[in-house]
N, C-alpha and C positions, 0 to 999 in steps of 0.2 A: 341533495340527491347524489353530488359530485362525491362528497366525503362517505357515504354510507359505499356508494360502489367500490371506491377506496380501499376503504376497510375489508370490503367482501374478497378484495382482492388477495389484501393483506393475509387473513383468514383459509382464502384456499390454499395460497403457498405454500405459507405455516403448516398446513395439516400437509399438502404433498412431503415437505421436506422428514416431515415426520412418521410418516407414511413407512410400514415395515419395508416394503419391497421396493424404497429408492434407500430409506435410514439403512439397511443392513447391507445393500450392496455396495462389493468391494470398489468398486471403480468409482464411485461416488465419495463415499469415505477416503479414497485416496487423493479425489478433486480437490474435496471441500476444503480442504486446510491452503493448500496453494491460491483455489478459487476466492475464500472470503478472505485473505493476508492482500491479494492485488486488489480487489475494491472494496476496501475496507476504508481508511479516513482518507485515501485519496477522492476517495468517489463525493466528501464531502467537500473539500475544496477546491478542487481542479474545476467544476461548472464555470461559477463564477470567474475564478482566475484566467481559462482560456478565453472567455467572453468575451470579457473586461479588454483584456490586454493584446486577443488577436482577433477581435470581431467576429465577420464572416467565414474567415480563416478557421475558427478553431474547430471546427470537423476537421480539418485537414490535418491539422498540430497534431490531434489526439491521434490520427489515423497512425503518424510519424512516431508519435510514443510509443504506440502497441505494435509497432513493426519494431524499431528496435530494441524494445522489450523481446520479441519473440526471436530477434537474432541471438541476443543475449543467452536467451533459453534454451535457444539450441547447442551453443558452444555447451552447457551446463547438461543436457544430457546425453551429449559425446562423453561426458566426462562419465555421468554415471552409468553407462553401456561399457565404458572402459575399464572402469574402475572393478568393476563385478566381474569380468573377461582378464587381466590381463595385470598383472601386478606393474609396482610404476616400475618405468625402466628407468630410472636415473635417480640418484641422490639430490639432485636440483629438482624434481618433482615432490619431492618429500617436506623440504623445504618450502617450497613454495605454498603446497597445500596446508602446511603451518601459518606462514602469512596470512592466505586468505582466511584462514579460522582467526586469526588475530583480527582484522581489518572487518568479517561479518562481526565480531565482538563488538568493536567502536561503532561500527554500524547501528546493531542492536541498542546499545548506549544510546545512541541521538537520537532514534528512531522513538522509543520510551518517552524522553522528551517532547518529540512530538505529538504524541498519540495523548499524553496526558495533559500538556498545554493546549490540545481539541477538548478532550474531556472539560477542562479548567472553562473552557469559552463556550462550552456548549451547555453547560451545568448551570452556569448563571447566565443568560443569552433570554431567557424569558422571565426573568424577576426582576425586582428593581435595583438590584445589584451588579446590574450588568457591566460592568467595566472592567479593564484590564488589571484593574490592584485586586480586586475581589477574584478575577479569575484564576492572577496567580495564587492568589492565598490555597485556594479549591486546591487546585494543583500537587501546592506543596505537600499540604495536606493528606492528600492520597500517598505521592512519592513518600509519605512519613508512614504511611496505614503499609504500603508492599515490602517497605524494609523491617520494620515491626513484624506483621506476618511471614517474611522470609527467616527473619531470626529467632524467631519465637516457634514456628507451627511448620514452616514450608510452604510451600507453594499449590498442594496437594487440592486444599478446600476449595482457593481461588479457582484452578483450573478445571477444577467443575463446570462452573460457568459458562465455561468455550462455548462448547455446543451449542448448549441452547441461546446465547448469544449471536453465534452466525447463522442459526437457522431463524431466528427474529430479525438478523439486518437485512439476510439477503430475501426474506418475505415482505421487510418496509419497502427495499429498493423497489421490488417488483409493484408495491402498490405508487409508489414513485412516478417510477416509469409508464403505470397506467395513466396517470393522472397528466402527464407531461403530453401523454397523445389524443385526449383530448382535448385538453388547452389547444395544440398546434392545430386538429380541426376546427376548433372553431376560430383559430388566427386567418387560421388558413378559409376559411368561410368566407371571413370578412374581405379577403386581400389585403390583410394588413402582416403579412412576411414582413421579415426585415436583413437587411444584409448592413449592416453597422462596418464601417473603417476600422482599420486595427490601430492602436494605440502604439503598440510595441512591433517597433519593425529591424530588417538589416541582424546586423550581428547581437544587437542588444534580445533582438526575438531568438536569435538561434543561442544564444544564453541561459536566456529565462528557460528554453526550452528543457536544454541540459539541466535545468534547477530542477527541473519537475519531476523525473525518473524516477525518485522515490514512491510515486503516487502510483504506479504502474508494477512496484516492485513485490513482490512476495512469492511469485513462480520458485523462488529458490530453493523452499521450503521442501520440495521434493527431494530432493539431493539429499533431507538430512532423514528421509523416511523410511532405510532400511533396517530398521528394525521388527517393521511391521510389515514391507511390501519390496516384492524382488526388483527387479531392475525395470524390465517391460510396464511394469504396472506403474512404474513411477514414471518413466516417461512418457506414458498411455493420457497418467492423467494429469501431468503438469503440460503437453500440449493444450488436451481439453479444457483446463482450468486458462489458457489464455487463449484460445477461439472465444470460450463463452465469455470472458470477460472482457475481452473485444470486443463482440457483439454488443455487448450491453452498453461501455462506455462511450460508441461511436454514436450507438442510438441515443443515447441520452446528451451528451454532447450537440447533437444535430438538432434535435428538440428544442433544448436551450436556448440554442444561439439562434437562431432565427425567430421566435414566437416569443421570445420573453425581451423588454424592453431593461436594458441594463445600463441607459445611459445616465441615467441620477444615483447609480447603485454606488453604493460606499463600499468598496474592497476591503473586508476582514477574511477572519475565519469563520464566523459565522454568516456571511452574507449568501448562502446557499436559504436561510429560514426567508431573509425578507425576500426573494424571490419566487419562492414557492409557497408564501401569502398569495400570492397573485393566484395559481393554480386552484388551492381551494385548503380554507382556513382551520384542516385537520393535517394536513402534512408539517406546517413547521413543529408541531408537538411531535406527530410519530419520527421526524427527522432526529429531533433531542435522545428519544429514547434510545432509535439506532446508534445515534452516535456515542451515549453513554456506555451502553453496555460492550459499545465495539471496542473502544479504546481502553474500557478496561482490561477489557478482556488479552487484547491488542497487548498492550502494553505488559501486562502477567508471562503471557507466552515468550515477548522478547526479554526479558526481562531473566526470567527463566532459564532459557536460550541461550546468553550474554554469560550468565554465570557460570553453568554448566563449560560452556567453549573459554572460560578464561582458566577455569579451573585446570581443562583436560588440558591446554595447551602451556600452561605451567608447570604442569604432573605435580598440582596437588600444592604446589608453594604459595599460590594465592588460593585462598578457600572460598567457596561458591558466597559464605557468608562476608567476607572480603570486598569478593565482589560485587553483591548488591548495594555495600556500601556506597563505594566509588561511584557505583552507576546515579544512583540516587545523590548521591555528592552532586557528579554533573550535571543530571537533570536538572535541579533543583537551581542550579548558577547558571544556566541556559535559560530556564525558566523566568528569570530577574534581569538577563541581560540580553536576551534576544527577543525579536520577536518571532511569531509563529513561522511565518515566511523566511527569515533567513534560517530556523532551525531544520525546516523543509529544502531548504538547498544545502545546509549541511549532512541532511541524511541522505542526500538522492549523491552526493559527492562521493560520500563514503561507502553505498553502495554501486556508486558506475565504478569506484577502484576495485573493489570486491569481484566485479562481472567482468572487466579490465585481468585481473589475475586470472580465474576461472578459463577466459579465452587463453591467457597463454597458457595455460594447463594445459589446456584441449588441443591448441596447436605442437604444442612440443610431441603431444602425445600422439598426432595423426602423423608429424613428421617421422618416427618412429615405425610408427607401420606403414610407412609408404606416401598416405594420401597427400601426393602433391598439392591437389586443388583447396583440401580442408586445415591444410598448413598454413598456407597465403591466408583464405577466408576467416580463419581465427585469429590470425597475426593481425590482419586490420581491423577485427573487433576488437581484439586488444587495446589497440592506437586509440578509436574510436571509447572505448572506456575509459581510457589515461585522460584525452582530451576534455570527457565531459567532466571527471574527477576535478580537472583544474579548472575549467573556466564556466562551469554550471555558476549561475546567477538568481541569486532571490528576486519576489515580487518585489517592485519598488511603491 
């Protein structure tokens, strides 16, 4: 019964999202790309990881990610309220916004990585192939099909896909989320709550914490949307794109940690399926599918993304074809020599330096026109960037 209301859920979504009169409106279409990039393959492994590692705590942990994820966002649409208003006032601005297009490049890089080492593990996670050499092989495999199709065709056919991709992940999530609140009434039924000890405490938790950023990360995606949408609209809907995905990941988080028992749980990357066995035994399939077509998808856009910004910030000396090289070079030697987890502290690193530059963008630029208070306030999200850059921590 549990799996067919599931589906029914899944079903309505899927048709709302589809639906003319949310599909064509602009505020929506300007969410969704910001909205599905923040829970997209973090929303796969951030459950288990904050469980696992900070018990009862991780409502709280998560609350602390989507807060400073949202400071972060703000320095970023200071920037793009600026930027549309008021040309940079200094040749050190210029500069600087160069770096950051350099530093979101590397970003993208690890990021790809990531999104397809999920793909790799989630592709084989229900066959009898399930291991990490077969996952890398997947992997590569793919990294070998994007650079093939980038050299040969473009990127064009792939990025089709998008859409109908995140209007499938974020209809799973929803039937997810259904299915998590019922589990917790009937935990909650029995009196069988649980508030579990954290594992990971002191500096090593405010660490891992800094590791995790990346999972929380995609609001940025706004900034680079003026092509299609003025200033107001962009920062209209990269606030709304992190309310709603706040709501969603606090609630999902809260669910988790108390009604599901995680104490025999094996910490991977796919240890979100054998968890939500327990809920009801159609979710780890529709869990794979989301995550398949997220991270392809995921991975094309940054991918894409990465080329284009290595190009424009070379004027043209490294070619986009160049750079999917490289990228896929990396990937691929991240892939054989990392695991999931520390590639997820390398991308969350590379973008808290990314969000680190951004604030001082923002503050140079409020000192500029005066605002005392939003000078200081950016300068220590700055600090606060650098910090996590350096000493963000993988799961152990």
């Amino acid at each position: 019964m549990l799996n067919a209301l599931i589906l029914a859920v899944v079903v309505f979504f899927g048709a709302m999202l589809i639906w003319p009169r949310v599909a064509n409106s602009a505020v929506w279409r300007a969410t969704i790309t910001p909205l599905a990039s923040i829970i997209g393959s973090g929303f796969l492994v951030l459950g288990p990881i904050l469980d696992v590692s900070y018990g009862g705590y991780a409502p709280f942990v998560m609350i602390g990610l989507c807060t400073i994820a949202y400071l972060f966002g703000n320095a970023i649409r200071f920037n793009i309220a600026e930027i549309e208003a008021h040309a940079a006032p200094s040749t050190l601005l210029v500069w600087l916004e160069t770096v950051a297009s350099v530093v979101l490049a590397f970003a993208f890089i690890v990021s790809v990585a990531y999104y397809l080492n999920l793909f790799g593990a989630f592709g084989v996670s229900l066959t009898d192939l399930d291991d990490s050499f077969h996952a890398n092989l997947l992997t590569t495999a793919v990294f070998v099909l994007i650079l093939f199709t980038g050299w040969a065709r473009g990127y064009s056919a792939l990025e089709r896909m998008e859409q109908v991709s995140v209007g499938l992940k974020l209809a799973i999530i929803a039937g997810l989320i259904f299915g998590l609140v019922v589990h917790f009434g009937e935990v909650t039924g029995k009196d069988a709550l649980q508030f579990d000890q954290p594992q990971v405490t002191g500096w090593a938790g405010i660490a891992l914490m800094a590791g995790l950023i990346v999972t929380v990360q995609g609001f940025e995606t706004s900034r680079y949307l003026g092509a299609n949408y003025d200033a107001p609209m962009r920062i209209r809907s990269m606030r709304l794109a992190q309310w709603i995905s706040t709501g969603i990941y606090c609630l999902y988080i809260a669910l988790l940690t108390y009604a599901i028992d995680s104490d025999t749980l094996s910490l991977d990357e796919t240890a979100i399926i054998d968890l939500m066995q327990v809920v009801a035994p159609i979710l780890p399939l529709l869990l794979v599918v989301a995550a398949l077509s997220a991270q392809f998808s995921a991975a094309i856009a940054d991918t894409s993304g990465s080329g284009g910004l290595i190009s424009e910030v070379s004027k043209g000396l490294v070619t986009e074809k160049l750079a999917y090289t490289f990228l896929v070079g990396v990937g691929i030697f991240l892939t054989w020599t990392a695991n999931i987890f520390e590639i997820i502290s390398y991308a969350s690193r590379a973008f808290a330096l990314y969000y680190a530059i951004q604030a001082a963008i923002a503050s140079i630029r409020a000192a500029h026109r005066g605002y005392s208070g939003k000078t200081v306030f950016f300068a220590l999200l700055a600090v606060l960037g650098g910090a996590i850059a350096l000493f963000g921590a993988p799961v152990e």
